[in-house]
N, C-alpha and C positions, 0 to 999 in steps of 0.2 A: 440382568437375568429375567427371563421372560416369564409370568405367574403359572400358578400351576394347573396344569388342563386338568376339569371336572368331567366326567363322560357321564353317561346316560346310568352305565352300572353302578358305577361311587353312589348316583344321588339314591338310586336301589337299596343299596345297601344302607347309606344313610335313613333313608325311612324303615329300613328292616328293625335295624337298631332302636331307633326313637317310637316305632310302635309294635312290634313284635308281631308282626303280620305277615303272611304267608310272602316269600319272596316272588312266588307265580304270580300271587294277586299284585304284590304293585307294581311287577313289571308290565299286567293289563292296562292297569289304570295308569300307567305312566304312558305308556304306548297308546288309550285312548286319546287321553289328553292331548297329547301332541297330532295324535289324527286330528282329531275335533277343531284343532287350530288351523293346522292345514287346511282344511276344507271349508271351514270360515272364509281364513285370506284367500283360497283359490275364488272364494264367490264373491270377495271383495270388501267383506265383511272387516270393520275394525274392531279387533280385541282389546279391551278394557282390563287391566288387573289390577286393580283399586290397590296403590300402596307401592305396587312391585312397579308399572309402566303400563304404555299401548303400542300395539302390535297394529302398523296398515299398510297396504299396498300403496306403490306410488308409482305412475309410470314416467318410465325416461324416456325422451323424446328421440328420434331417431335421429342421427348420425350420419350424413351421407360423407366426412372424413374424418373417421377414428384412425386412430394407431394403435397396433397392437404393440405397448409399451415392453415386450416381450423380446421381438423380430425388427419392432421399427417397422411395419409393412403397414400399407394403409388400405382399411378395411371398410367397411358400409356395415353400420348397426342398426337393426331396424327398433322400433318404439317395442318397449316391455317391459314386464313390472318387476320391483325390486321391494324386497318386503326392510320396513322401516321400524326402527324403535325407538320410544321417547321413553326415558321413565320418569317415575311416577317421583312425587315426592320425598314418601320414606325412604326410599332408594338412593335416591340423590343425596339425603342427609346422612343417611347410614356408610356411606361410602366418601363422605367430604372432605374428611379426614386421612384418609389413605394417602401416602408418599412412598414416595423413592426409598427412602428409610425402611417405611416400617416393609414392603415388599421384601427388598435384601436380607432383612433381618429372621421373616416367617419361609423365606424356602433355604435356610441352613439350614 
């Protein structure tokens, strides 16, 4: 069974809860935030979050015969970028743990 999707609104809500702040206001600063990342990586810029990962653009080289794994038709992809994540240490520890087990067990 596949985990369960977080959307933009849950983590809203989640900070509504945990600080009791206007829910306008962190759906701003949720919405900046995520601009402000965007527009980093559009410029190429690598994002750092000490703890959580890093966010960078990478480009992939062009393709003069792709298949669309789709149709089986073979296509031509030109060179573009594809944004990357490595995370960070705590992340990686805090999650090492995680199985098969305990997933099946937390979406009964």
């Amino acid at each position: 069974m596949p985990a369960k999707k977080i959307t933009k609104a849950v983590i809203i809500d989640a900070l509504y809860e945990k600080t009791g702040m206007n829910r306008t206001e962190i759906r701003e600063a949720v919405d900046l935030f995520i601009d402000e990342m965007k527009e980093a990586l559009t410029r190429r810029h690598v994002i750092e979050l000490r703890g959580f990962g890093t966010f960078e653009v990478k480009i992939r080289k062009a393709r003069p015969r792709a298949r669309n794994p789709k149709t089986g038709e073979s296509i031509v992809t030109h060179s573009h970028g594809v944004v990357a994540f490595r995370s960070g240490r705590e992340l990686k520890q805090a999650v090492w743990t995680i199985s098969d087990d305990d997933t099946a067990a937390k979406n009964k």
